[in-house]
N, C-alpha and C positions, 0 to 999 in steps of 0.2 A: 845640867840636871833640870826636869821638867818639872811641873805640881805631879803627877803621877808617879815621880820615881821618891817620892817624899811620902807617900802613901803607902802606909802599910797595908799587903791583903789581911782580908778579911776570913778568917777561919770561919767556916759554917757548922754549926753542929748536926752530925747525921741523923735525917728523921727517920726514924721507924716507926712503921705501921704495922698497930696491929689489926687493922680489918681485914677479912680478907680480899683479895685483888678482884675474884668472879662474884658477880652479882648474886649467881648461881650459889653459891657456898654460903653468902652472908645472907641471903635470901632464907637459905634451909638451916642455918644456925639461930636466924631470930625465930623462926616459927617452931624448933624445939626448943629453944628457951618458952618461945608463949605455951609450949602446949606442957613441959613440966610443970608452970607455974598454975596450970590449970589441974595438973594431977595424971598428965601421960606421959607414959613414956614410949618415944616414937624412934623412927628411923628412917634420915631423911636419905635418897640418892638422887644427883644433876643428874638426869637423863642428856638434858639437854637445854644452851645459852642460845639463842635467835637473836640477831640486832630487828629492831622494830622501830619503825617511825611513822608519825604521819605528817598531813600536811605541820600540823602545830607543836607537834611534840617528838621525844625521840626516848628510846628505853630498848629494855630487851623482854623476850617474851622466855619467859622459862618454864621447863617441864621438870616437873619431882615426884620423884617413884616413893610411897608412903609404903611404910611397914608398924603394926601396932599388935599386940594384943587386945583384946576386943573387950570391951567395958563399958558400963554409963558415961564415965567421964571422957573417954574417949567421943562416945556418940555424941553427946555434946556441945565438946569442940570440934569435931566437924563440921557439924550443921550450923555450929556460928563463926567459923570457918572466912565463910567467903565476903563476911559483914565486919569482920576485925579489921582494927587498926593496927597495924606491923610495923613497928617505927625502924625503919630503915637510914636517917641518917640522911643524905641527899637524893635516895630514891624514893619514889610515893607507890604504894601496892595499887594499881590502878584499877585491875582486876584478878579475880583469883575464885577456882573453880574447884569442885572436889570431885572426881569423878573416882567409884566404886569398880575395881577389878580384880580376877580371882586368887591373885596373890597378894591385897593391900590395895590402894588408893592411888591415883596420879593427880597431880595438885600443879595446876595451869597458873600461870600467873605473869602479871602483865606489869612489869615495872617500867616505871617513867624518871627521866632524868629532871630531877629538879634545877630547871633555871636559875630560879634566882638563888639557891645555893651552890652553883657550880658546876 
């Protein structure tokens, strides 16, 4: 018998996540939570995930298709919009654009993978 067969394994407890897996979804989930807390009620869709890198950094560039009824509070948070802070957790909003089209808004956005959290 060896030291390894004297060794009991080790049970691991299954971790579950509840974030979701696309940057995309948790992207469009934090910015309707920011934007009820502000008094909208929105409706986000991933048009579309892009991997993005540069020389220094690496993220994904994401497009979201905005759907609103139309209001002051809305108008708003639009227009401050592209100056918030979206705490994302290990991604940083690097950039994030509001562009007006004739069914709702597309909302550009440029997440970066945080380094030194992982």
């Amino acid at each position: 018998m060896n030291a390894f067969a004297r060794i009991a394994p080790v049970r691991r407890a299954r971790f579950v996540s509840h974030r979701p897996a696309d940057r995309g979804d948790r992207l469009a989930r934090a910015l309707t939570a920011d934007a009820s807390r502000a008094g909208c009620m929105i409706r986000l869709t991933v048009e579309a995930v892009e991997p993005w890198s540069s020389a220094t950094f690496s993220g994904s560039l994401i497009t979201l298709t905005l759907t609103a009824p139309s209001g002051p509070a809305l108008a708003a948070w639009l227009s401050e919009l592209p100056d918030r802070d979206i705490p994302l957790g290990r991604d940083i909003v690097a950039d994030l654009s509001v562009v007006p089209q004739a069914d709702g808004w597309r909302v550009q956005a440029l997440l970066c993978l945080d380094a030194a959290q992982g």
